[in-house]
Backbone bond lengths (Angstrom), bond angles and torsions (degrees), N, CA, C in turn:
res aa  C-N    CA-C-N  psi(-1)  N-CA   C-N-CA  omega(-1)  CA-C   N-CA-C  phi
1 X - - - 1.465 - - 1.525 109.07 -
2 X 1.301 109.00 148.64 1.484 109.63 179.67 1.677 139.16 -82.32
3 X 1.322 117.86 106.18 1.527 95.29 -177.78 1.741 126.43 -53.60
4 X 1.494 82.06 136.59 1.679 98.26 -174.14 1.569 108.67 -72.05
5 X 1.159 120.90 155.53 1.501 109.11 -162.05 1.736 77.83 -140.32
6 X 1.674 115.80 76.05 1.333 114.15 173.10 2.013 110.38 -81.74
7 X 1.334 110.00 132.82 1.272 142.28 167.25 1.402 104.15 -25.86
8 X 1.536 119.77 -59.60 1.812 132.58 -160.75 1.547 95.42 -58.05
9 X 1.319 145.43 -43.26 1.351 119.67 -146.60 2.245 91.71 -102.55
10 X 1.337 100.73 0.79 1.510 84.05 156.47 1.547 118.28 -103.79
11 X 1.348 121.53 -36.65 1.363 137.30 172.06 1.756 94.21 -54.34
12 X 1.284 139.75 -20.37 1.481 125.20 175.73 1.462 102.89 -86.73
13 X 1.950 119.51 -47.10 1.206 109.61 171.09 1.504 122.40 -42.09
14 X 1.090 117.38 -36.87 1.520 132.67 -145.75 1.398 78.81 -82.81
15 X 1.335 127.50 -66.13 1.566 116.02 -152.11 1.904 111.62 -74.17
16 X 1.212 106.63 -25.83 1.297 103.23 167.85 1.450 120.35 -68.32
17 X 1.252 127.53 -35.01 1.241 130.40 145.61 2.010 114.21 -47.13
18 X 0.671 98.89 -75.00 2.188 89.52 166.72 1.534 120.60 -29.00
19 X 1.725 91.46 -61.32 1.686 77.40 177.59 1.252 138.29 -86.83
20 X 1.108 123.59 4.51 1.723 147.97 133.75 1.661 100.20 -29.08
21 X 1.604 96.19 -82.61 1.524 96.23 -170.01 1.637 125.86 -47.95
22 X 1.277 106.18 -42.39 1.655 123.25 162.32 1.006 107.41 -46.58
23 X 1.505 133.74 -79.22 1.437 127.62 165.86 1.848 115.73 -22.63
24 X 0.980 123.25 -33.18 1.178 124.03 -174.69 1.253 118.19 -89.16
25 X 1.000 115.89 -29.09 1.702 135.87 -178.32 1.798 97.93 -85.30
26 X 0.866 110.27 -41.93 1.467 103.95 -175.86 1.357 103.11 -66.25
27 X 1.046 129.81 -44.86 1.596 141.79 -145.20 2.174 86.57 -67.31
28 X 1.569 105.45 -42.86 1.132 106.75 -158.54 1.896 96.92 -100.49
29 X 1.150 109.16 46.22 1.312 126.37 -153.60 1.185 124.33 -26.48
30 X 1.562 112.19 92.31 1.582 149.59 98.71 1.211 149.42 -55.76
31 X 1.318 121.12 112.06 1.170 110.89 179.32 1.674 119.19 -99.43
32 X 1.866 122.92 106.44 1.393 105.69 -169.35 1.734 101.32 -42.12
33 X 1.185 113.86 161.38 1.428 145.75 162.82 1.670 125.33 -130.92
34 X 1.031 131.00 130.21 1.276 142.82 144.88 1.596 128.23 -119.76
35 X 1.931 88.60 132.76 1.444 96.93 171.38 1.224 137.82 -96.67
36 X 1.334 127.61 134.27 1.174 109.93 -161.90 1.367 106.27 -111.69
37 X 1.553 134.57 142.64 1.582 118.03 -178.44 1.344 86.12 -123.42
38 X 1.577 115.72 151.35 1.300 121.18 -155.93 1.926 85.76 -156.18
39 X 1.703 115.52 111.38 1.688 126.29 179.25 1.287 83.32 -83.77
40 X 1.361 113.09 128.94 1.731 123.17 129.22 2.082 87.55 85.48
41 X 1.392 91.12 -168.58 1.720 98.53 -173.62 1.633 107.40 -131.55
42 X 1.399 106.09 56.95 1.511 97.50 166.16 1.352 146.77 -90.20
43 X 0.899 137.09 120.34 1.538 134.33 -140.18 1.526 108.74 -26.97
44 X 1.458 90.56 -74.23 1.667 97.12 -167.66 1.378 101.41 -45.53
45 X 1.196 139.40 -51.27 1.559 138.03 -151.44 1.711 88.90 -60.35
46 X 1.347 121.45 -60.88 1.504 117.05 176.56 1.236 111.07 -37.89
47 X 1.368 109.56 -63.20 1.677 108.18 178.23 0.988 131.60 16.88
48 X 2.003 78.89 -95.53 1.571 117.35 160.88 1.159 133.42 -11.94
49 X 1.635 74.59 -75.73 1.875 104.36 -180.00 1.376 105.34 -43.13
50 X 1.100 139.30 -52.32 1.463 148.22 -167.51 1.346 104.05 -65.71
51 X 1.492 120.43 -48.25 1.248 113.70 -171.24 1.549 112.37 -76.23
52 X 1.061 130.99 -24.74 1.642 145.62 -150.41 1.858 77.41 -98.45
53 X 1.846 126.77 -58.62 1.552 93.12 179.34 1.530 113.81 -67.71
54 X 1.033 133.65 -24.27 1.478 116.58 176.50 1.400 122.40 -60.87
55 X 1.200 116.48 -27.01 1.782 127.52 -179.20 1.698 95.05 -74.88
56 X 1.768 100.76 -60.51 1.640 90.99 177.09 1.451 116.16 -42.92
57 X 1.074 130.61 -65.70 1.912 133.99 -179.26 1.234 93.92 -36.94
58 X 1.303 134.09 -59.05 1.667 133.14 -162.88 1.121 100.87 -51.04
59 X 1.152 147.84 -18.68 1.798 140.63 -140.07 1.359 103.08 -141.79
60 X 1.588 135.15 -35.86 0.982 156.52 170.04 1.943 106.08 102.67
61 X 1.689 92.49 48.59 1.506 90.51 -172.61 1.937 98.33 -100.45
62 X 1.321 111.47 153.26 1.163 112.20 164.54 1.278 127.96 -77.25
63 X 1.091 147.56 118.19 1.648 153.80 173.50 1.515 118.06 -98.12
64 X 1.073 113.07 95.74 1.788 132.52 179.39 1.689 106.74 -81.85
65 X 1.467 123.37 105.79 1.905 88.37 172.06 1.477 90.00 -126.96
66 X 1.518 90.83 144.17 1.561 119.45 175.55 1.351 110.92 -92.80
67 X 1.265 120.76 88.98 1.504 132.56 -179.19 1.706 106.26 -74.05
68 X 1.160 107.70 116.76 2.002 117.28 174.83 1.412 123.29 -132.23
69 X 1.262 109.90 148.43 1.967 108.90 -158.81 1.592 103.72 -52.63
70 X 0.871 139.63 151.77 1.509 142.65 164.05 1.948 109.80 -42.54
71 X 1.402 112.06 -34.38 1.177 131.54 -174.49 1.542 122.50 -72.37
72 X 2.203 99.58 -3.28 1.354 79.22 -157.07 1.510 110.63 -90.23
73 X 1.451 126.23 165.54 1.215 121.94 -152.20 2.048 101.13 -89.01
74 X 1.554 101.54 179.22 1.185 104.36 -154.98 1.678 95.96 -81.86
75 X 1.201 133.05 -26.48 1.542 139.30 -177.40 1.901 100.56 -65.85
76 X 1.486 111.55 -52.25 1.165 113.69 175.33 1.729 126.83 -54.46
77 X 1.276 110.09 -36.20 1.431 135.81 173.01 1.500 104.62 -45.78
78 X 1.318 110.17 -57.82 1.506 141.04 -141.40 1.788 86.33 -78.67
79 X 1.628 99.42 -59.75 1.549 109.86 -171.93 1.619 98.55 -41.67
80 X 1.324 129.17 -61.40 1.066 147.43 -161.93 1.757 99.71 -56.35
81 X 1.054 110.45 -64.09 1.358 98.61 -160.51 2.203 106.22 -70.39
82 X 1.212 93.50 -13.62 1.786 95.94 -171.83 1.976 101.86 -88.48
83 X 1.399 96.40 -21.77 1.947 98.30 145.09 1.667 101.13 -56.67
84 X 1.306 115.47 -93.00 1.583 97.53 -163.83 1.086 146.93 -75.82
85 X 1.449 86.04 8.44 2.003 108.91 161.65 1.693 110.59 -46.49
86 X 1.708 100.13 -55.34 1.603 106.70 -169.34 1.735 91.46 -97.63
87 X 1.207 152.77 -22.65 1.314 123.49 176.76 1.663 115.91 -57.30
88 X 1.483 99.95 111.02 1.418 111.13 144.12 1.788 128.71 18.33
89 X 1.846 76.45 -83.83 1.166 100.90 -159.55 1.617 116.46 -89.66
90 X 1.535 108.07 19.88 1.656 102.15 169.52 1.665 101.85 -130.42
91 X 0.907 114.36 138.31 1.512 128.48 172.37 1.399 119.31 -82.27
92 X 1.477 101.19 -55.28 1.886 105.67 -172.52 1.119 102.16 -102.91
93 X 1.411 120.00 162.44 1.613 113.09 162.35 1.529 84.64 -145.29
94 X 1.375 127.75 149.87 1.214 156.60 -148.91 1.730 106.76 -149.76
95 X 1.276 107.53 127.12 1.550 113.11 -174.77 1.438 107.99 -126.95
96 X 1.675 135.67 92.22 1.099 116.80 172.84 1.818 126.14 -41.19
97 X 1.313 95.03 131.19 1.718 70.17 162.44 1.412 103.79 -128.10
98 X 1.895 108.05 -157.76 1.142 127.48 -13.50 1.414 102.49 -64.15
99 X 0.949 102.68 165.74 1.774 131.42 -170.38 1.524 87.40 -84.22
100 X 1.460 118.79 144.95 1.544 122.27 132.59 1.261 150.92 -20.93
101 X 1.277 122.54 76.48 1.485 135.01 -168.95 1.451 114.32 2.17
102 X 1.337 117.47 -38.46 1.655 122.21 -178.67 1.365 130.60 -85.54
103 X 1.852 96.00 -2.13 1.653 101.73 -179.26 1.608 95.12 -106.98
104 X 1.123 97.30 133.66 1.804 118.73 164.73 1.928 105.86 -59.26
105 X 1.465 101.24 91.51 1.935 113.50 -169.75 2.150 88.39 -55.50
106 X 1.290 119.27 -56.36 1.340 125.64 176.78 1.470 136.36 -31.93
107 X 1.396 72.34 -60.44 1.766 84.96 172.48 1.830 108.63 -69.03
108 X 1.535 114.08 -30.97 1.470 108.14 169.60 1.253 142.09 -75.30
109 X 1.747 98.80 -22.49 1.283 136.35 162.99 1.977 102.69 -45.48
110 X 1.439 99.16 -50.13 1.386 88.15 -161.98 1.546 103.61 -95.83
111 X 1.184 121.48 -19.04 1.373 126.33 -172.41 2.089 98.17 -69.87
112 X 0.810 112.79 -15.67 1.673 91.32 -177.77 1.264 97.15 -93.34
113 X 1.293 118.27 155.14 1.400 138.02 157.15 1.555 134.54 -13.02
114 X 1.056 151.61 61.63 1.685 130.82 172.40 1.104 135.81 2.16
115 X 1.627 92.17 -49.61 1.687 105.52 174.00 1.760 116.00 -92.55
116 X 1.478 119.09 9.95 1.427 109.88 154.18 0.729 116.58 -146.67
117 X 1.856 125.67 24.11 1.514 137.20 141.88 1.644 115.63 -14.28
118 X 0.990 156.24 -5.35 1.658 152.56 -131.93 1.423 95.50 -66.34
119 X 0.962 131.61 -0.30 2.039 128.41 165.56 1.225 91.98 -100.62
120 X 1.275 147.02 -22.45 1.277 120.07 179.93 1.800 97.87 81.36
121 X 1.120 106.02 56.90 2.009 103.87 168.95 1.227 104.82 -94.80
122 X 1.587 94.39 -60.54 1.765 97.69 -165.72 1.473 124.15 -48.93
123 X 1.482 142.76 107.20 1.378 153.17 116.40 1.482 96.05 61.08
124 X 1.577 118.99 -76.57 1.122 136.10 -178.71 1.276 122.94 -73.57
125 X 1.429 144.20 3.97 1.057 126.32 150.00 1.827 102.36 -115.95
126 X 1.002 119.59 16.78 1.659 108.97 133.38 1.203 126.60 -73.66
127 X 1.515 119.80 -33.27 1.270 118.92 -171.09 1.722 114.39 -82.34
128 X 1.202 95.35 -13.73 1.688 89.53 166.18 1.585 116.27 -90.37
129 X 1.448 131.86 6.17 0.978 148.43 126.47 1.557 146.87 -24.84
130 X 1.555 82.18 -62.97 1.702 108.82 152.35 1.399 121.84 -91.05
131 X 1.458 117.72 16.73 1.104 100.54 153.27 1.357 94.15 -129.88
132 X 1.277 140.68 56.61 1.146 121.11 164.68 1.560 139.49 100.37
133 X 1.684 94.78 -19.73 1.202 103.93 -155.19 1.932 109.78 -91.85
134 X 0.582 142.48 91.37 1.423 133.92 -137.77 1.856 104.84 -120.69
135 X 1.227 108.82 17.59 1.800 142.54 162.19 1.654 114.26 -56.94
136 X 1.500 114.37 -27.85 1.229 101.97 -157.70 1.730 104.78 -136.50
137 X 1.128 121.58 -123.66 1.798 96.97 -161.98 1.445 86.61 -117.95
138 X 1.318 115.53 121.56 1.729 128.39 -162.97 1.662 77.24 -106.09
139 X 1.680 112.11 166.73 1.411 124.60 176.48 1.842 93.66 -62.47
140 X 1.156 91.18 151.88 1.909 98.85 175.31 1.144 132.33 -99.31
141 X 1.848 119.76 9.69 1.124 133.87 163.27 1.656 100.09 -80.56
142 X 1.284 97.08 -73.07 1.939 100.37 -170.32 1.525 89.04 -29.29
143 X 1.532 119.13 -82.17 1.511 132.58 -142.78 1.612 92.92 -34.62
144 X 1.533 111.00 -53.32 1.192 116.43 -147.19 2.006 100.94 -60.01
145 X 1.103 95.78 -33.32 1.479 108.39 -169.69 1.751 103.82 -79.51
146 X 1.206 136.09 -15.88 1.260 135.85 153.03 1.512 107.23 -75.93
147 X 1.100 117.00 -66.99 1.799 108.06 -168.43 1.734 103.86 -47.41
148 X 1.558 123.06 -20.92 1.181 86.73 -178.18 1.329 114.33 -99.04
149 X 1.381 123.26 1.50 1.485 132.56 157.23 1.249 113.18 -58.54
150 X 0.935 126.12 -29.65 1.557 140.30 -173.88 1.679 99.16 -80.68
151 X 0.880 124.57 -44.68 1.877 126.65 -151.64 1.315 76.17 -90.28
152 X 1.052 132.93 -29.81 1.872 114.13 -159.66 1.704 86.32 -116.93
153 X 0.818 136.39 36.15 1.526 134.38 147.16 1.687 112.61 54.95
154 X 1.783 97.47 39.85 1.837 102.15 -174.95 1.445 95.50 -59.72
155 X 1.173 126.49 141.91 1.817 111.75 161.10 1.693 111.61 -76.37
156 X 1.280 108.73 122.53 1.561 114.23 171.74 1.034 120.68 -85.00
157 X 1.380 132.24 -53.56 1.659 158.66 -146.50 1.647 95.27 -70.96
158 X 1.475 128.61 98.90 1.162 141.55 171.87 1.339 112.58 92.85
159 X 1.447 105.26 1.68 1.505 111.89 -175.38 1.840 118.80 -59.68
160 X 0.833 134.05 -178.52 1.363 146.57 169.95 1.410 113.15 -112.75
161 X 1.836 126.91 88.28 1.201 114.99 171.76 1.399 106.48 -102.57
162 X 1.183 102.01 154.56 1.558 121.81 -176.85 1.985 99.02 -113.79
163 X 1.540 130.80 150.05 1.362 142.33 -171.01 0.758 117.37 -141.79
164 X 1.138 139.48 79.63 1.601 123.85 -171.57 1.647 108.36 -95.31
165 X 1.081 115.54 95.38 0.943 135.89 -168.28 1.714 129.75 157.92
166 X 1.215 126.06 81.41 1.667 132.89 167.52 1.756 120.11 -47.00
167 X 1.334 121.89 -44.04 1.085 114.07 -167.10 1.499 117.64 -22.73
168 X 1.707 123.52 -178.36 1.401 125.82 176.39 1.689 97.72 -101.60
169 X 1.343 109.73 -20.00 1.593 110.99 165.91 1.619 122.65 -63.99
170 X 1.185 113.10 -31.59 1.300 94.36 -160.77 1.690 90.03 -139.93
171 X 1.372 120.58 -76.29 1.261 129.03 -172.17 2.043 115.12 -44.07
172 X 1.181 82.19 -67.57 2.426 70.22 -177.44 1.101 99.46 -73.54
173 X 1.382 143.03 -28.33 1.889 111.04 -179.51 1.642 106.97 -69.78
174 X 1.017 87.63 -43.82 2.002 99.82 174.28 1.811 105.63 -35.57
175 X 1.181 103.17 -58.83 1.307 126.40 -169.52 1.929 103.72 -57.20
176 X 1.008 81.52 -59.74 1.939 87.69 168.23 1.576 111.12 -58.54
177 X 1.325 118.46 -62.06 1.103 114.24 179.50 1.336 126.84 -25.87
178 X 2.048 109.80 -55.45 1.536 120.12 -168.21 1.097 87.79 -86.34
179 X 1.703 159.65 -38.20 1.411 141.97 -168.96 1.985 89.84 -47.77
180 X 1.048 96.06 -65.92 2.080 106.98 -167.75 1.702 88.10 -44.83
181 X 0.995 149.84 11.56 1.441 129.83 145.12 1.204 111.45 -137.57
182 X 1.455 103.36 36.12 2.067 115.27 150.49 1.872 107.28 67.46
183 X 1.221 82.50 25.82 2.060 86.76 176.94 1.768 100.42 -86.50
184 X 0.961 97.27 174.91 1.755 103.29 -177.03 1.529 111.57 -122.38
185 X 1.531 122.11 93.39 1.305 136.94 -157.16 1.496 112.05 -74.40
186 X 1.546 133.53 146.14 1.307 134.81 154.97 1.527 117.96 -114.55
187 X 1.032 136.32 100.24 1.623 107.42 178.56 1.824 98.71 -91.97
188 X 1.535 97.45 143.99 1.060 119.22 164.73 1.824 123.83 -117.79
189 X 1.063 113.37 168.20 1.452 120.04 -148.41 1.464 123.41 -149.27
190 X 1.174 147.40 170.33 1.849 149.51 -153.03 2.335 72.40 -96.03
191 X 1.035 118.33 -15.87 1.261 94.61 -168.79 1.483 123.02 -119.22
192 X 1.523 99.77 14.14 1.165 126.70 -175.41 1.954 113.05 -85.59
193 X 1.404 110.39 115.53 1.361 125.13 165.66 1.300 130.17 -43.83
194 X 1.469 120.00 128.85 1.384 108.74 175.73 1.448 120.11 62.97
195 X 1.336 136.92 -4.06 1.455 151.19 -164.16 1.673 112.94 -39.57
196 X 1.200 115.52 -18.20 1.653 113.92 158.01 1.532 116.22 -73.87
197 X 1.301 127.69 -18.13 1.495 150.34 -162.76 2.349 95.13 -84.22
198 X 1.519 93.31 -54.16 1.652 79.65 166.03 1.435 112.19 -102.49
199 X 1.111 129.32 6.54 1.910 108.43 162.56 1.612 110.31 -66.04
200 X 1.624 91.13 -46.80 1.609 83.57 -161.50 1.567 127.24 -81.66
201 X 1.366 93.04 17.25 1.564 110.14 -178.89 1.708 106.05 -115.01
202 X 1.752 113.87 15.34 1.333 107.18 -174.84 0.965 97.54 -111.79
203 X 1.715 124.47 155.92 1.514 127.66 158.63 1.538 91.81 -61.88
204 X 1.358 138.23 -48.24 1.553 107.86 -142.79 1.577 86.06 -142.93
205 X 1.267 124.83 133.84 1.314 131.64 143.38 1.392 134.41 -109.78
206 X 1.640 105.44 131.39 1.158 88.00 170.61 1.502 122.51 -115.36
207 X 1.311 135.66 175.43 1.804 115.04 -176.35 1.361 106.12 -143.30
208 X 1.160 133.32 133.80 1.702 131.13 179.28 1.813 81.45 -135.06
209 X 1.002 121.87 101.17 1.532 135.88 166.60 1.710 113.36 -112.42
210 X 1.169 91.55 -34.79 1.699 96.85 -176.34 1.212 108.21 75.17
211 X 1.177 131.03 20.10 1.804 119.69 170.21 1.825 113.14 -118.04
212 X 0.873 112.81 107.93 2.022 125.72 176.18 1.765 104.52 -17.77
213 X 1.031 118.04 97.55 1.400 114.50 145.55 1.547 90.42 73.79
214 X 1.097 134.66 72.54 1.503 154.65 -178.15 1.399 105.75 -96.10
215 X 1.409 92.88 -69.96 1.628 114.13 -161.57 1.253 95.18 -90.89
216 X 1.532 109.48 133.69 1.662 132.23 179.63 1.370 117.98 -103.90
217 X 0.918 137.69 -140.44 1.812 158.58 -157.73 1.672 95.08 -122.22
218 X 0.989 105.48 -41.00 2.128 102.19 170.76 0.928 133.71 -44.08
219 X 1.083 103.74 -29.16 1.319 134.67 -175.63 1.245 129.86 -76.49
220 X 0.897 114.07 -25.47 1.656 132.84 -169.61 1.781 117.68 -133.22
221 X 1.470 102.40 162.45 1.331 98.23 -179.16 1.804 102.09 -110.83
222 X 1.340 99.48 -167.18 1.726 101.03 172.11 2.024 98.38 -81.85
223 X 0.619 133.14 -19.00 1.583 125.85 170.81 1.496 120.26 -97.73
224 X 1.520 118.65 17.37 1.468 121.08 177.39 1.791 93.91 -76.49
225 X 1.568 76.31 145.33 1.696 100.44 166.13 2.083 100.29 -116.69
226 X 1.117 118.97 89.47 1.390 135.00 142.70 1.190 133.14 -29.59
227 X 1.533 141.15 64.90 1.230 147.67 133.98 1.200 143.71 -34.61
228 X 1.774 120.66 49.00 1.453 137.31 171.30 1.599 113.95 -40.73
229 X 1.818 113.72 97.20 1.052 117.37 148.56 1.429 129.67 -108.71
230 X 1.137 109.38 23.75 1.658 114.93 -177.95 1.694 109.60 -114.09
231 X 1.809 90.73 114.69 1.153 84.65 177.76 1.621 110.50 -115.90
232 X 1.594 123.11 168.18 1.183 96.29 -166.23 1.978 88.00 -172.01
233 X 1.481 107.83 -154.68 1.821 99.81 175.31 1.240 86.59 -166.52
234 X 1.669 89.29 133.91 1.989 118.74 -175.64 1.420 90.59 -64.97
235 X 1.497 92.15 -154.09 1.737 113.61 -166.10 1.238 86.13 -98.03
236 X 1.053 172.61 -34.43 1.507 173.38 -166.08 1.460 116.62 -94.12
237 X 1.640 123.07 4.37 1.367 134.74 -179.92 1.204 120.81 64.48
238 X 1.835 115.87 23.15 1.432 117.59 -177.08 1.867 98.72 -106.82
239 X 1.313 78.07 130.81 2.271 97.10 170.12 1.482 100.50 -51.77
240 X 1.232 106.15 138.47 1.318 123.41 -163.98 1.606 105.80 -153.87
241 X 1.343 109.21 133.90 1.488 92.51 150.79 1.433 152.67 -121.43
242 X 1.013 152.36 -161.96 1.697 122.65 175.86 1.357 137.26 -44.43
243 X 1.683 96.48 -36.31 1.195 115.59 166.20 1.627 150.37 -76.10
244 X 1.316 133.42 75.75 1.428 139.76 -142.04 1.487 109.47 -58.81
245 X 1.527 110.45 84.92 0.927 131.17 -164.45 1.294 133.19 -21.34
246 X 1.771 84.87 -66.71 1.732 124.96 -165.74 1.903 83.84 -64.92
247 X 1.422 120.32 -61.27 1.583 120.74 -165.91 1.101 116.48 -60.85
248 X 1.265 127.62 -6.00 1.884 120.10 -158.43 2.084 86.78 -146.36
249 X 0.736 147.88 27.04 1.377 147.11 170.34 1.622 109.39 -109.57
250 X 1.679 130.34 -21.72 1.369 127.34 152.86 1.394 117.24 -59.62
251 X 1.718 110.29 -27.57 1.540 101.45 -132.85 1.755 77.90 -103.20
252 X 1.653 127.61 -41.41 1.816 109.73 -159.53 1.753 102.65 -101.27
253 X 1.504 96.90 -173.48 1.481 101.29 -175.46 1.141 125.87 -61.05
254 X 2.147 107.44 -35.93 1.068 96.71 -157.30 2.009 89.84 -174.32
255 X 0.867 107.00 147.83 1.734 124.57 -166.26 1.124 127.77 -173.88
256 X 1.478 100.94 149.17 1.806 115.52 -179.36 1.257 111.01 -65.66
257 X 1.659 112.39 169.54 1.808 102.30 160.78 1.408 78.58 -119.62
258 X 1.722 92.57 166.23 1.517 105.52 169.07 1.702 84.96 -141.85
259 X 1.859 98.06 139.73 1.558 128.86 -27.55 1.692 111.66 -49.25
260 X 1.313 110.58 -152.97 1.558 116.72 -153.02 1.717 132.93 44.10
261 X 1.331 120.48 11.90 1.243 116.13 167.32 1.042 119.03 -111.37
262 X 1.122 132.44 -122.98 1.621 142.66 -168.25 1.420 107.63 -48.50
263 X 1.335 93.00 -58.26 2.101 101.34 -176.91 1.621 88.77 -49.89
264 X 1.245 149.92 -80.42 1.431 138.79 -116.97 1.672 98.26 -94.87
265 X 1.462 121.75 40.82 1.336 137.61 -153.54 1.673 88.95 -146.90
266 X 1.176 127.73 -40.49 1.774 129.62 -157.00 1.415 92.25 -69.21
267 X 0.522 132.55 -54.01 1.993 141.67 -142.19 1.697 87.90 -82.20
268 X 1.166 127.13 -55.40 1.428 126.64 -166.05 1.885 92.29 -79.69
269 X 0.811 123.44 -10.94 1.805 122.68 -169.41 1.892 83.82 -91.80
270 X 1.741 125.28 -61.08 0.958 110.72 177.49 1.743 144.28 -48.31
271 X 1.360 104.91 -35.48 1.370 129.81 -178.17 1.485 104.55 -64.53
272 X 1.699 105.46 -48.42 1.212 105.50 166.43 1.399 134.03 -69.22
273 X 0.832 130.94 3.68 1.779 154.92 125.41 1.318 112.91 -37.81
274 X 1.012 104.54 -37.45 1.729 95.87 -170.42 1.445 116.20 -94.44
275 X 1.311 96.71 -37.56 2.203 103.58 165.88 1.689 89.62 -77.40
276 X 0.676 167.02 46.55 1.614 160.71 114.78 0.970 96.91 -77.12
277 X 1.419 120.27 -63.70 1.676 119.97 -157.89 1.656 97.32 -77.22
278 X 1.108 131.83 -9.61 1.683 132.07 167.08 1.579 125.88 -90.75
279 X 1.268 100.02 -0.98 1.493 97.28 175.37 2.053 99.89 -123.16
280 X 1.164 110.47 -12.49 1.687 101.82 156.69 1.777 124.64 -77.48
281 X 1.295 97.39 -39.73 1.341 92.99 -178.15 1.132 129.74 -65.16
């Protein structure tokens, strides 16, 4: 049977590490802050929102959200965020997306800060990514999906990872990430041949596809290490992730669950962005 590689016992490291740092930041009185800007009122974005202030309270981080009509235009956006570019008193700023078809995501991408990027939008702190630099606020899915390879002692270093997944969200920073601990990367893709032909020849896969229970037992060997980042909802409205859990959890070494894996790791990877970005500034 496969060891479960549940999310909670790094997301607990992680936060005891936060509230240390908070404690410390206060002492020299700061209080981290994050802003959150939130278009229009769509459920999930509330969700979120709800969940990201409850993590903030957990840590003793501040959570500000700037609620704006779905309508508002891309100059107005811009105004907004180059307010909390220069306030002081906010560290993170947080942009649900996707954005509204009518706002230029690029032009917003670059208009926030470097130094309180903590999603990782801005241009420039991907690119210190690709080069290596892995110091500053990396996307918080990948990260999240290495630190927990890391806490459970996957071996990387010459390893064989397999990615199925390209995006600039998840798949090439990911990809940079495991090169920086000397693993030997594949990304794979919706256009990729034969694609059971490189899982089952990888020590480690990981998959952010976004489709429920995709990936089967074919897929894998008895020594796969399983990295569930796709999250998504079956025909019955239950969270699921690419990986068919129940079928492929006899057969490899070792795997995420979704929920409780990687995803329940992002939110504590973000927050921690923001006491970074509060003790440079």
């Amino acid at each position: 049977m496969a060891n479960i590689l549940k999310g909670k016992e790094v997301v607990k490291k992680v936060k005891e590490s936060m509230k240390r740092d908070v404690k410390d930041l206060n002492n020299r009185g700061i209080t981290p802050t994050l802003a959150i800007i939130r278009l229009g009122e769509n459920p999930d974005d509330i969700a979120y929102e709800r969940s990201i202030l409850r993590n903030c309270e957990g840590v003793g981080i501040e959570g500000k959200v700037y609620e704006k009509d779905v309508n508002i235009s891309t100059e107005d956006l811009i105004s907004l965020i180059e307010e909390l570019n220069v306030d002081n008193n906010i560290h993170g700023i947080l942009i649900f997306r996707p954005l509204p078809k009518h706002i230029d995501e690029d032009i917003i991408a670059r208009t926030i800060s470097p130094l309180k990027d903590v999603d990782c939008m801005n241009p420039l702190n991907l690119e210190k990514i690709f080069e290596g630099n892995m110091e500053g606020f990396a996307p918080c899915t990948p990260k999240a999906a290495v630190m927990i390879m890391d806490h459970y002692s996957i071996p990387l270093e010459g390893a064989h990872v397999v990615i199925i997944n390209r995006s600039m969200v998840v798949g090439r920073p990911l990809s940079m990430m495991l090169l920086g601990k000397n693993a030997t990367v594949t990304i794979c893709h919706s256009k990729t041949k034969d694609l059971k032909s490189f899982t089952n020849s990888a020590d480690v896969v990981v998959t952010a596809l976004g489709r429920p229970n995709y990936v089967t037992d074919e897929y894998f060997n008895e020594k796969s290490v399983v990295i569930d980042v796709g999250i998504s909802f079956d025909e019955n409205g239950k969270m699921a992730g690419d990986v068919d859990f129940d079928n492929v959890f006899s057969k490899v070494k070792a795997i995420t669950p979704v929920p409780g894996g990687v995803g329940s790791l992002t939110t504590s990877i973000l927050l921690s962005h923001v006491i970074l970005a509060a003790k440079s500034l």
